[in-house]
N, C-alpha and C positions, 0 to 999 in steps of 0.2 A: 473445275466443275462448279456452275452455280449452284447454292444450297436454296431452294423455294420457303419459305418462312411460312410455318403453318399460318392458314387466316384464322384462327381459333384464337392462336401466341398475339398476330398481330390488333386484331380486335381484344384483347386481354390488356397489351400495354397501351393502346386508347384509351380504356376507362381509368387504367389506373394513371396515366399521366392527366384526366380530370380530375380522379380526386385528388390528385396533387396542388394543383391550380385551384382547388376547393382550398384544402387544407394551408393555403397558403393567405386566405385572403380572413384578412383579421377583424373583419364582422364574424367570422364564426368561431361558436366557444365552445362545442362539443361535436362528438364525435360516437359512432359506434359504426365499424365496422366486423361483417363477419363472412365466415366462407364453407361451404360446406361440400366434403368432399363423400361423395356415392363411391361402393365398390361391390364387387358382385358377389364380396365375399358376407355382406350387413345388407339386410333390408333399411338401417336407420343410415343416415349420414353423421360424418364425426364433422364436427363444427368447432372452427377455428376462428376466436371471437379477439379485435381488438377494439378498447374503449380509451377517449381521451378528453383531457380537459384545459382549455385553454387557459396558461397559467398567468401569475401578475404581469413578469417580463415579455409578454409576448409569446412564450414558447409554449411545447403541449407538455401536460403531461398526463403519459399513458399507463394502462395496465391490460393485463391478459386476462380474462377470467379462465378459468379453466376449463378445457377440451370438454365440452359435452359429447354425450356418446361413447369415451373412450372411458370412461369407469364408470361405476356403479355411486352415485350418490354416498357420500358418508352422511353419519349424523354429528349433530355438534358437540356431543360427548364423545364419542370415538375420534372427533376432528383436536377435541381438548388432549386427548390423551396422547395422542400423537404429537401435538405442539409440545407435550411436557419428554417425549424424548428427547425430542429436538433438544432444550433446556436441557437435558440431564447428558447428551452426547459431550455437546459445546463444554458443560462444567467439568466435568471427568475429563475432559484434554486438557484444559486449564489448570485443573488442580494435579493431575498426575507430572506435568511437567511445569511446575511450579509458576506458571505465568499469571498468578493470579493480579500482580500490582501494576503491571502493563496492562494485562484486559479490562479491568475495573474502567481506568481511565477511559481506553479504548471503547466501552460498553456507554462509556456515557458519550460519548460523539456521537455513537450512532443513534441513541435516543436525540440528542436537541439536531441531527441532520432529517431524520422522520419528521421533527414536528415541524421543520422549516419547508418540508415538502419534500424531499429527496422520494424519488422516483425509484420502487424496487425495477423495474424495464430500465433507468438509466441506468444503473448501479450493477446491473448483469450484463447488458450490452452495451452501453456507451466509456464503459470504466475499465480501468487496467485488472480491479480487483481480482477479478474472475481470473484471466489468464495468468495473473501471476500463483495464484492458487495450482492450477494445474498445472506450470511450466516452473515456480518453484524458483522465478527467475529475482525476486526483491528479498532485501535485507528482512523484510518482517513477512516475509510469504507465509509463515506459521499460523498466523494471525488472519490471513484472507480468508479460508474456507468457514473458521467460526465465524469469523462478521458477516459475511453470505448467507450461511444458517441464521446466525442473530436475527437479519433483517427483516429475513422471509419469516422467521417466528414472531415476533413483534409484530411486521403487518399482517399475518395469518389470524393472532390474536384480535388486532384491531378491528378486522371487518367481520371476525365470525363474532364480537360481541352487538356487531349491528347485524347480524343476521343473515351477511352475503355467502352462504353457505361455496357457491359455485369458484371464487377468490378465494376463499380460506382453502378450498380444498387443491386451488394451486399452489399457494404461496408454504401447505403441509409439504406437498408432494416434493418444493424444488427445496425446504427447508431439511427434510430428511435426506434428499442426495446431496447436499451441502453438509452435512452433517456425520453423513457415512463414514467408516472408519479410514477405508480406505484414502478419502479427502484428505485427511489431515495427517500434514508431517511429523513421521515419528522421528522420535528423540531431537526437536527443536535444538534443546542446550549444548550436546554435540557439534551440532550446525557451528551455533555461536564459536564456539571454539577453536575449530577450523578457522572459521571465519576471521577469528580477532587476530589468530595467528599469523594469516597468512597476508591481513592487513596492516600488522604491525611490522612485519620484515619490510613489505613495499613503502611504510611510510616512512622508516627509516633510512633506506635507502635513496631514498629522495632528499635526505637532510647531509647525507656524505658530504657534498659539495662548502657548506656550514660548517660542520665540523670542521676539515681541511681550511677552512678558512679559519676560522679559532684558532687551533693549533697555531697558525702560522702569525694570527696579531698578537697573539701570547705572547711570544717574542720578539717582534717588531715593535712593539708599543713597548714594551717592560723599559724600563729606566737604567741608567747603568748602573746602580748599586741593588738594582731587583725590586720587587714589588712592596708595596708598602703589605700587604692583606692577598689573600686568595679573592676575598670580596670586592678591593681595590683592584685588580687584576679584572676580574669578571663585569663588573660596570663601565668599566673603560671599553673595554672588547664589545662588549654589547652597546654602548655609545656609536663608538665607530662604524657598527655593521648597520645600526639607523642611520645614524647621518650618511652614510657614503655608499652604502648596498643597498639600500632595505627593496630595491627591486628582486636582488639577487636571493635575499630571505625568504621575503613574499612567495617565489617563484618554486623554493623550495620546502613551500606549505609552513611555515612556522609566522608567528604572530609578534610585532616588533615589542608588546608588553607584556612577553611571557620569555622573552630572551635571555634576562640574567639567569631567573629558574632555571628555564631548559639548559643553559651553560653548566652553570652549578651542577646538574643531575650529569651532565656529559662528564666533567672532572671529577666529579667521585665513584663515577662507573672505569671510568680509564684513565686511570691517573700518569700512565708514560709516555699514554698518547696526547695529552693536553697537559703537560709537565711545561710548569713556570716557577722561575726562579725567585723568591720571596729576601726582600731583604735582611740580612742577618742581626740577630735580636730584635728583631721587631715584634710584636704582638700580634 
């Protein structure tokens, strides 16, 4: 069965493949568009505004101001006070689960990426931040939803002390669902622990193949009256496995100037399983 394409849809994606063709041609350096949607349920229409500015490299960058029609105006002391929850959510997860010497650092990135222009619309749509926030799916996922709220508090600040009341009261509203309790993962430090756990069995696992090799130059190389040193022993082995393996090391994640260490730490963890025979009265 043919589907007939509303003319409504079809004259819709004509304008907008104009402004596209607009938006494309780099004499132009600004932008506002907006959309306003009638229901029978509102005598007013709620209006859907986006603004954009054409940046150094060529690109736009945009922002939302917020939904006219669909709240009631705040004022810029109730806008303040609400940015200071936002501030006071983000700090209480920080300090409750002790992150406060990773966020510091963290808090200062996202100040010098503000002032270099980072885009709050890039940074919620064109960035992983957000999804890993909700999907939980990165090493530092803990950390997404505060730097979310951060951002939106920062520019919320920035433009309600120029007086863009209509922006502040976006960047309030996505800064407090950023900031929800719900957002942000509880017990981070647990996470970590699972985590180091269950990363330290697989990295280890990967070095079997090293070890089983160790073991076996420990006795291939050793000398026939045995080893001058456990350290004489350990340098050799670790020689060999640069000169003649170091694909096979490489391969199984270990570094060729961290090899005598990581030997040494292997032989005094398991000493029957990398048992070498030392020459007698030796030092």
């Amino acid at each position: 069965m043919k589907v007939t394409k509303p003319k409504f849809l079809s004259e819709a994606e004509k304008r907008l493949k104009k402004i596209s063709d607009i938006l494309h041609d780099k004499s132009v350096v600004g932008f506002k568009l907006s959309v306003d949607l009638y229901s029978d349920e509102s005598n007013k229409p709620r209006t859907f505004s986006l603004q954009g500015k054409r940046s150094a490299d060529g690109g736009w960058r945009t922002c939302s101001p917020n939904d006219r029609g669909s709240k009631p105006n705040k004022s810029s002391e109730a806008l303040k006070a609400e940015l200071a929850t936002i501030e006071k959510r983000i700090h209480d997860y920080i300090s409750q689960n002790a992150l406060g010497a990773e966020w510091k650092e963290l808090e200062c990135s996202i100040v010098q990426l503000l002032k270099l222009g980072l885009s709050i619309e890039e940074l919620e749509y064109r960035c992983a931040t957000p999804v890993n926030a909700l999907a939980a799916i990165s090493y530092e996922a803990h950390f997404c939803s505060p730097v979310m709220a951060t951002v939106y508090a920062k520019e919320g600040a920035r433009v309600l002390a120029k007086s863009n009341l209509d922006h502040a009261m976006y960047c309030v509203d996505r800064g407090l669902y950023w900031s929800n309790q719900e957002m942000f993962m509880p017990n981070p430090n647990n996470r970590f622990k699972a985590r180091a756990s269950t990363g330290g069995r697989g990295k280890d696992l990967r070095r079997e193949p090293v070890k089983d090799k160790v073991a076996e130059l420990l006795i291939e190389l050793a000398p026939r009256e045995g080893w001058k040193s456990s350290t004489t022993a350990i340098e050799e082995v670790a020689n060999e496995l640069i000169a003649s393996h170091s694909n096979f090391v490489e391969k199984c994640f270990l570094k060729s100037e961290t090899l005598p260490r990581t030997i040494q730490d292997w032989i005094q963890a398991d000493p029957l399983r990398f048992a070498h025979r030392i020459k007698p009265n030796s030092v």
